[in-house]
N, C-alpha and C positions, 0 to 999 in steps of 0.2 A: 480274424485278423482285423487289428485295429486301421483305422483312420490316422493317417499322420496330420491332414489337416484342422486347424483351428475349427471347431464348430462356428455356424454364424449367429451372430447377435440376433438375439431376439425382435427385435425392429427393422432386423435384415433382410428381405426374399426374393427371389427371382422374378422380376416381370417377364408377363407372356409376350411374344410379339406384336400380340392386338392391342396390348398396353402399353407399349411402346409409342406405336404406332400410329393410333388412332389419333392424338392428337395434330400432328404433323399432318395427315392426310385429311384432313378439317382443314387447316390453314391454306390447304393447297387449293381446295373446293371452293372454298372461299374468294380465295386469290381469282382463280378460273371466273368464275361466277360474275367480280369486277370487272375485270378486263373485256369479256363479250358483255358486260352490259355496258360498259363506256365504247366499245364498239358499236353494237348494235343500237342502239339505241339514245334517244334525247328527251329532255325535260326530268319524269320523275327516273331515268335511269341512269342519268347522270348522277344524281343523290345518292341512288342504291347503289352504283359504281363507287362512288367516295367514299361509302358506310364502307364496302364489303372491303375495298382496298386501305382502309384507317383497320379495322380489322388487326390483320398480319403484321400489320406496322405495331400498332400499339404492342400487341404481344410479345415482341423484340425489342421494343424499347423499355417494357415492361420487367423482361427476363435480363436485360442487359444491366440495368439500375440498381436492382434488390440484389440484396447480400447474396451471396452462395450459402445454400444451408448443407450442412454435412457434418459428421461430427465435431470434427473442432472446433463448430463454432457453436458448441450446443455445452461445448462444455467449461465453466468458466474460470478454470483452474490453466488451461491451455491460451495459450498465445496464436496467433495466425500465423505470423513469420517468428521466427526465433531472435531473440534481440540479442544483441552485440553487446560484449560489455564494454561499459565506458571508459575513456583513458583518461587520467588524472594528469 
């Protein structure tokens, strides 16, 4: 019995949870990391505090900026939004 489903594109695959994941729970380590060294700590922990908490920030401000990549915007025959047409 066949499959009624579309096969997936070849560029397509399932990530595992650890590939999902791993990077998120980095960011949080990190996070963590800052925050008890700006707690605990003064002089060079205040610096490490500001590195490890510029960290997370940057990344988000990073992913927030840059284009969304996914198909449509890979292919340059396709539009992002659909345009209107214009009235005369």
């Amino acid at each position: 019995m066949k499959s009624s489903s579309a096969p997936a594109s070849p560029r397509t695959r399932t990530l595992t949870s650890k590939e999902i994941w791993r990077a998120p729970i980095w960011l949080g380590v990190i996070t963590v990391v800052g925050l008890l060294a700006a707690l605990f700590s003064d002089g060079v922990g205040d610096g490490a505090s500001w590195l490890a908490l510029a960290v997370p920030s940057a990344v988000s401000i990073w992913f927030a900026v840059r284009p969304a990549r996914d198909a449509r915007s890979t292919d340059p025959t396709r539009t992002a939004r659909p345009t209107r047409p214009t009235q005369s």
